[in-house]
C-alpha angles and dihedrals in degrees: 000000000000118000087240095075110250126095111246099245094050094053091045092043102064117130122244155199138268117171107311096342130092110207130199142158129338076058132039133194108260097237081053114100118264100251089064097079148016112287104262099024104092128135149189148218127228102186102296096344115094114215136212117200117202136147099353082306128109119213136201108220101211097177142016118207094184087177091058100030087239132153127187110205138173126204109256093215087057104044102096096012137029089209111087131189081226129047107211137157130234116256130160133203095254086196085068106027149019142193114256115233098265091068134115151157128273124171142228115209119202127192101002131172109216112162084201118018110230117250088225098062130064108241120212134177127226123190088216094043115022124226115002134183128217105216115197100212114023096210085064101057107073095130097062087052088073103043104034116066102220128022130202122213117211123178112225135176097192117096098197133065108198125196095015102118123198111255123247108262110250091025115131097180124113104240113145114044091109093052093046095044082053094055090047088057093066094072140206127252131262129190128223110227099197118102113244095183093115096051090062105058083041090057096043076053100064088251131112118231128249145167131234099210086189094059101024101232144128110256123203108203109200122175091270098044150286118329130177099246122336133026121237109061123147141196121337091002089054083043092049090045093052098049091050086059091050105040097019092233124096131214109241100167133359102237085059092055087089092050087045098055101044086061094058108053100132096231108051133002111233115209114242088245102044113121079205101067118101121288105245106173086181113146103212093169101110129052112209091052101054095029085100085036101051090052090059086054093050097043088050091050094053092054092040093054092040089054102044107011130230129301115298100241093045082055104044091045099062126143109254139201115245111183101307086331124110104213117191137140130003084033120055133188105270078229099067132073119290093243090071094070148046112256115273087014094103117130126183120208123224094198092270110044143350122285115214116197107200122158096343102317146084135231130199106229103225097171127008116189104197097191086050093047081224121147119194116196143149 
């Protein structure tokens, strides 16, 4: 801990501030370090525009709701022109995102060959593809499908489309890519996935939120250190809490120490009930009487996992980090032992997402929700 009183992640995890908007976990800025924020929510900020990057495409996030877990953002390459170098659609993570419900598609039509423009759609021109169309609602524009050569999809929550004024029937002539591009602006709403339950009671705490990507896990970073969930903790509870982080097991009564640490010897695990397991007469009933004792233990435990490691299995099953996805029981990496799954529930990654092989083919897993035992996948 420097000598200047503060823990190093505290200090480095405060939120800050970007124009007119103050960030904080789940995001982190992107020079930040990486325990500062959830993996996959990072931005940036381009002088007093704060971005968001997803997908090879770069977004202006124009408002933060943090008690609906909302973001309004606006395409950058269509801030200031609805012609692109690039045509690309819009696509989210959605292991990281997701539309709110008053979302929904408009299009963009480029090069299109209308012998007479429709009154109901808003018409463009672009010097790279000719005459284009801004249709509202996307499910309502088939018949531009037919007659333009690229098309454009743009989410959008807002219904109305003021100042964009239906073109005169028979006119060629570019008259309304301002006023497009400033409906564009105004954006359309996203919704972070991850839980940031957590965050809160660390915040209420004193503490600033954080995330640990080896063991998967919230942080909260508090001045005297790192704690599971909240600052503030004394004596046995900030002990408890400390071994859990180092041995992944917790202390709920003292009479349930001996059972605990049977489970974790390093080179077997003994079932509660085996007569084979090791004789510890060891009374742990009172506390005032073991507290020196169960120390030791402790202290004999950490040099004992630190020599020899844990127990193989506990090792090899480990939860692991997909992409942005989080894949654990009853899936296991097609990579690690058979004894870490359920049978059948084997998924491969590709560096960026699962890969689930099912009946000959194979699916991309774009969500899992693990409460909801829902896979989403294409």
């Amino acid at each position: 801990m420097p000598a200047s009183g503060g823990f190093q992640p505290f200090q480095d995890c405060t939120p800050f501030d970007c124009g007119k908007q103050q960030i904080s976990y789940p995001f982190r800025h992107i020079r930040r370090p990486s325990y500062c924020g959830y993996p996959g929510y990072e931005l940036d900020c381009d002088g007093n525009y704060t971005t968001l990057s997803m997908e090879s495409l770069k977004y202006r996030v124009i408002h933060i709701d943090w008690s609906e877990h909302v973001l309004e953002v606006a395409r950058t390459d269509l801030w200031d022109d609805v012609c692109p170098r690039i045509l690309v659609n819009t696509s989210l993570n959605f292991s990281l995102f997701n539309y709110t419900s008053r979302y929904f598609n408009s299009s963009l039509f480029y090069n299109c060959n209308l012998l007479w423009p429709p009154r109901h759609y808003h018409w463009f021109h672009c010097p790279l593809y000719g005459l284009g169309y801004f249709a509202l609602y996307a499910n309502r524009a088939k018949p531009l499908h037919k007659r333009c050569n690229f098309s454009v999809l743009v989410p959008n929550s807002h219904s109305e489309a003021p100042g964009l004024a239906a073109p005169p029937e028979g006119s060629h002539h570019s008259a309304s890519n301002a006023a497009i591009s400033e409906f564009l602006r105004k954006g359309f709403e996203i919704t972070w996935i991850i839980d940031t339950s957590q965050c809160e009671k660390c915040n209420k705490s004193g503490g600033r939120c954080g995330y640990d990507r080896k063991r998967l896990r919230f942080n909260c970073f508090c001045p005297d250190g790192v704690h599971s969930t909240t600052c503030g903790k004394q004596g046995l509870d900030f002990f408890s809490e400390n071994l859990e982080e180092s041995f992944h097991f917790s202390i709920i009564t003292w009479g349930e120490i001996r059972r605990k640490l049977l489970c974790m010897f390093p080179d077997r695990i003994f079932p509660i009930t085996s007569s084979a397991r090791p004789n510890f007469n060891m009374d742990l009933t009172t506390p005032r009487s073991s507290l020196s004792l169960l120390f030791f233990i402790t202290l004999q435990i950490h040099f004992l996992v630190r020599a020899s490691g844990y127990f193989r299995p506990f090792q090899e099953c480990a939860p692991f980090l997909c992409g942005y996805i989080r894949i654990s029981y009853p899936f296991r990496l097609i990579r690690q032992p058979e004894y870490c799954g359920y049978p059948g529930y084997e998924l491969d990654c590709d560096g960026f997402s699962p890969i689930l092989s099912m009946a000959s083919q194979k699916y991309q897993v774009i969500h899992m929700n693990g409460s909801a035992q829902i896979l989403v996948v294409a």
